[in-house]
N, C-alpha and C positions, 0 to 999 in steps of 0.2 A: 475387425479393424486391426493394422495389423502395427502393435508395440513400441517396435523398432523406430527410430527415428533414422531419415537416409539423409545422409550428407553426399552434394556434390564435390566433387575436387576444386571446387574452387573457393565453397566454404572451408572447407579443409588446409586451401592453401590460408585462407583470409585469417582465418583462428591460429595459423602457427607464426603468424608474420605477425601478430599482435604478440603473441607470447615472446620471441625471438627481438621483438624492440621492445618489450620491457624489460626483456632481462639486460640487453645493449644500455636503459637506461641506468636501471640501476647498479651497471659495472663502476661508474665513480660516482664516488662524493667529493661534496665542495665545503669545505665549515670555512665561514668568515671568521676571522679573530680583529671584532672592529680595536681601535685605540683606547686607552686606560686614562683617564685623567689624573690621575695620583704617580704616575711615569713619565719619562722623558717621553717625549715623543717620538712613536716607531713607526715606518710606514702599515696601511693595514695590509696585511698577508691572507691567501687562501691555500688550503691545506688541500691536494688534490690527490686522491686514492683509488689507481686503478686495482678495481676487485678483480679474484680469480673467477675464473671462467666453471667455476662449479655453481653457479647461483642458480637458486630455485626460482623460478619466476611469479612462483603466486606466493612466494614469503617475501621476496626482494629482499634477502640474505645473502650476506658473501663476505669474506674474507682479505681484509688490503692486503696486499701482497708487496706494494711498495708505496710509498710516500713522502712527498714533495713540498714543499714550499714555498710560493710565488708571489711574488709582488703584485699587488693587484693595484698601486701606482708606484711610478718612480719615487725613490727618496727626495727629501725634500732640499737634501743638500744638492742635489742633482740638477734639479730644476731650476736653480740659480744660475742665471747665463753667466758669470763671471768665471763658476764653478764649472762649464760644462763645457768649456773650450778647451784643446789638446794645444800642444806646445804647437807654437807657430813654425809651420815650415816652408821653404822658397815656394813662391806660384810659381809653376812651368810658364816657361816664354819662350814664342814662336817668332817674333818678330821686334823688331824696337827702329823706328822713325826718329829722326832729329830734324828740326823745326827750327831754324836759326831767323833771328827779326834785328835788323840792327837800329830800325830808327822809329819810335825816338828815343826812345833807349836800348842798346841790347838785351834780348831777352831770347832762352833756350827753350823750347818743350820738346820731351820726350813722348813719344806717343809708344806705348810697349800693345802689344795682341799676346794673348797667351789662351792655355784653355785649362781651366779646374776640372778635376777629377769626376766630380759628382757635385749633385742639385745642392748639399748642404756647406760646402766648403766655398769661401768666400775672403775676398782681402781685406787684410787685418792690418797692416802699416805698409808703408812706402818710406825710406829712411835714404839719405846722400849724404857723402861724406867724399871729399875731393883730394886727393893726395897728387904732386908734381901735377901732371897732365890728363891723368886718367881720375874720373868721376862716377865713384860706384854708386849705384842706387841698386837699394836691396826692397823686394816688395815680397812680402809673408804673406802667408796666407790662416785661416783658421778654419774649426770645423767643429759644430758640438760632438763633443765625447761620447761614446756608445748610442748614436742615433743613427738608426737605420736610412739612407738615405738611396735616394735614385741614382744609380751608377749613369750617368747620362753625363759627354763629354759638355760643359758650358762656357763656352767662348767668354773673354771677358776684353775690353781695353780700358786702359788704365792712361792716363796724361798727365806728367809731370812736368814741373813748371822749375827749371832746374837752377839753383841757386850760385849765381856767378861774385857774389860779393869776394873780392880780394884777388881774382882772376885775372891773369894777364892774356892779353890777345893771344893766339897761336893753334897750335892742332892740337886737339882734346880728342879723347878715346871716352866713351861713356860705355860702362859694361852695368848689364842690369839682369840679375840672376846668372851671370855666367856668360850674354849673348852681348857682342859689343858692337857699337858703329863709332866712326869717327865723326870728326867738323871741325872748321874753322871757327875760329871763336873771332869776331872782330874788336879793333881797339875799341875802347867806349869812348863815345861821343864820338863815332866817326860819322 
């Protein structure tokens, strides 16, 4: 009988692709560093170390070579929606509609179309302020602070219901982010 043990090629492939993904495993480690109760509260971190490429695969030894530190959740200051909003900036507007109703009592809406950038930005105020004839309305927009979001264009409209107190009849200009339309404004109580 004859000593030798024969290997086919494809035990030979099977036994080196095990060796080849242990050693692939044990190229990083991970240590948690859960939180302290006698400390302020830090978020918990994992330590992530990719080994060199000399590792033995039946000791799964190896050397870091570099290493990292990563949040393994957001801070908790972050996680605060008040906390996680970027400064407000104008919504793009495509479009702005005036809506004029005189009876029974005059009243204006503005109807704006515009489109936000991406799925997580969204409107944050709408604000008018009326100087001689021309009627700005300013609409913001916000967006949480370092969150990865869908670049997808999202149409939005917006209906303002625009505030005539102190208003004399005549041609008004409403400019809202920059795009303006005119209208007559009629006497009240006409």
């Amino acid at each position: 009988m004859n000593k030798f043990l024969h290997f086919t090629p494809l035990t030979v492939a099977l036994v080196l692709s095990a060796a080849l993904l242990a050693a692939i495993v044990s190229a990083c480690t991970v240590q948690i560093s859960p939180q302290q109760d006698n400390i302020a509260p830090q978020p918990a971190t994992a330590t992530v170390s990719p080994l060199s490429g000399s590792a033995d695969p039946t000791t799964s030894q190896a050397t870091p070579i570099v290493s990292e530190t990563l949040p393994l959740m957001p801070d908790a200051s972050t996680t605060n929606a008040a906390t996680q909003i970027t400064p407000a900036d104008l919504a793009p507007i495509s479009n702005v509609e005036v809506t004029v109703v005189d009876e029974p009592t005059r009243q204006v809406t503005v109807t704006v179309q515009g489109e936000l950038p991406d799925s997580c930005t969204q409107i944050d105020q709408v604000t008018q302020e009326a100087t001689d004839h021309t009627i700005n309305v300013t609409i913001t927009t916000r967006r949480p602070a370092e969150m990865m979001c869908a670049q997808v264009i999202t149409p939005f409209t917006e209906t303002v219901q625009l505030d005539l107190a102190g208003l004399d009849a005549g041609e008004y200009t409403v400019e809202v982010n920059g795009v303006t339309q005119s209208f007559q404004l009629p006497p009240q109580g006409s």
